[in-house]
C-alpha positions as CSV (number, residue, x, y, z in Angstrom):
1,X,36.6,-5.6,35.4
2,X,36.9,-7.8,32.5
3,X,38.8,-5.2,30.3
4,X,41.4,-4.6,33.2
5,X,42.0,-8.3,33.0
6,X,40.2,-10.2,35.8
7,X,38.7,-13.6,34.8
8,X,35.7,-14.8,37.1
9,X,32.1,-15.5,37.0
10,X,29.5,-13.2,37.1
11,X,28.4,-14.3,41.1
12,X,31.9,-12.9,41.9
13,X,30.8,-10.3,40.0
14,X,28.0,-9.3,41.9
15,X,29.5,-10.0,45.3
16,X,32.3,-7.5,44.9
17,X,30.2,-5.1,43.2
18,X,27.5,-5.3,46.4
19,X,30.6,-5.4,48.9
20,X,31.9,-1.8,47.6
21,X,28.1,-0.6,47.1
22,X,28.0,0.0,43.3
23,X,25.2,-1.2,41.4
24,X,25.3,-3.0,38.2
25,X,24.4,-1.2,35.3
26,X,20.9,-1.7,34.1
27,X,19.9,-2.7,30.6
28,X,16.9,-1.2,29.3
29,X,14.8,-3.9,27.3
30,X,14.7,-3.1,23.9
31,X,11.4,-1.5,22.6
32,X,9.1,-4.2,20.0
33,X,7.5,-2.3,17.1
34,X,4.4,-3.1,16.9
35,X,3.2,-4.4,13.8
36,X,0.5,-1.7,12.0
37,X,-2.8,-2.6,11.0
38,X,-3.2,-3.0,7.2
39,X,-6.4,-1.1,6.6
40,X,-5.4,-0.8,2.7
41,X,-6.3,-4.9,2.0
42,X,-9.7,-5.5,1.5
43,X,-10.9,-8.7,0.7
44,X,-11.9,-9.9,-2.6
45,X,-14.8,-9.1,-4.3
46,X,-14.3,-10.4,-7.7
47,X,-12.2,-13.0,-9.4
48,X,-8.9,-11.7,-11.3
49,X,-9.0,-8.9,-8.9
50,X,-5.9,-10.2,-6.6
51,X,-3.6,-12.6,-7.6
52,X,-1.2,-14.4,-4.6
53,X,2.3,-16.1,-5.4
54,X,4.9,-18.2,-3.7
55,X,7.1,-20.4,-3.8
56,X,6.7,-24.2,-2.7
57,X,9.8,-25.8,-1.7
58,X,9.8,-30.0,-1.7
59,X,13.2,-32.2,-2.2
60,X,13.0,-35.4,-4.4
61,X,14.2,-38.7,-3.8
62,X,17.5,-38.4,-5.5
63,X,17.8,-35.4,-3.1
64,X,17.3,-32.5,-5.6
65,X,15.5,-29.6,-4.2
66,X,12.4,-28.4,-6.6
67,X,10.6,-25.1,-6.2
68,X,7.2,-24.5,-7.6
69,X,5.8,-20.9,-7.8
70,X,2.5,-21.2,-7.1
71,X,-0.3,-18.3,-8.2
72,X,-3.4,-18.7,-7.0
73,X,-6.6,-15.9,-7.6
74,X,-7.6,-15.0,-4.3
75,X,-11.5,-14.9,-4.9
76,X,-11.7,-18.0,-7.0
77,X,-9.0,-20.1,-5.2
78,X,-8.2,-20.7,-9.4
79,X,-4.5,-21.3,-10.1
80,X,-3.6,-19.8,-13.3
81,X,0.2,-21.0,-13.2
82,X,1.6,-23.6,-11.3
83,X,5.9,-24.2,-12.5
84,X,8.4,-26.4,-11.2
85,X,11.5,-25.5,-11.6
86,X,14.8,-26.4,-9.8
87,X,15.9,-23.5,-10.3
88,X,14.1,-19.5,-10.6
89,X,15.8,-16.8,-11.4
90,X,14.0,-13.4,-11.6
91,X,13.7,-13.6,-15.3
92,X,12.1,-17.1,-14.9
93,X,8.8,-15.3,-12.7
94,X,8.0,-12.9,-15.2
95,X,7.8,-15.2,-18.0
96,X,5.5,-17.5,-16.0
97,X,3.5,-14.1,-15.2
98,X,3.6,-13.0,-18.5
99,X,2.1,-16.1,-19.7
100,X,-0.2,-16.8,-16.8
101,X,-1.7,-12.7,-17.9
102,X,-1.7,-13.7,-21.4
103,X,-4.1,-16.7,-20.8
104,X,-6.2,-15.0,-17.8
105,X,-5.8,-11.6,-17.9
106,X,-4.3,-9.0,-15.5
107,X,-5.1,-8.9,-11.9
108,X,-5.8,-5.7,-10.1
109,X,-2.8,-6.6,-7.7
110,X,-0.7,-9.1,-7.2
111,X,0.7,-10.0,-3.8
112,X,3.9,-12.2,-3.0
113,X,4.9,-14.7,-0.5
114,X,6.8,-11.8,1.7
115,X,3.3,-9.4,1.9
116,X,5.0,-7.1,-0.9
117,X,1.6,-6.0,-3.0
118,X,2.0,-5.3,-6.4
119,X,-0.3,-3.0,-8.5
């Protein structure tokens, strides 16, 4: 009725639609996805083995926003980087990687701050 032009509520709506008998068209719900089990973590068994990162966002006084990526070994709840930065650009988190695997040593996997697991 609206595409043909008529303007009016959606109780007259249903009222004219229940005087000439038609029904209203149903809406199916929309199906939720289920989120799948993630049998491929395992927990930590050793320290170095999994690495986690993300990023901390706090604003200072003067109003500046500071981000600090934060990399923490799972196992040993060590931190082998913390940076602050104002601002991080891609190039910026593999430097502090590099240098946080140059003083540690590699981890087995490393997983970010969005449940992306690198290897």
């Amino acid at each position: 009725m609206r595409r043909e032009g008529w303007r009016h509520g959606q109780n007259k709506t249903r009222r004219v639609f229940r005087e000439l008998g038609l029904q209203l068209r149903n809406k199916t719900p929309k199906r939720r996805v289920k989120a799948k089990l993630r049998d491929d973590r395992k927990p930590a068994t050793r320290s170095n083995e999994t690495w986690a990162m993300d990023f901390v966002h706090n604003q200072l006084a003067t109003g500046h926003k500071l981000r600090v990526l934060t990399i923490v070994d799972i196992f040993s709840r060590f931190s082998p980087a913390l940076a602050p930065r104002f601002t991080f650009r891609g190039a910026d988190v593999v430097a502090v990687l590099e240098r946080a695997c140059k003083e540690v040593g590699f981890p087995a996997t490393i997983s970010g701050g969005l449940a992306q697991i690198l290897q």
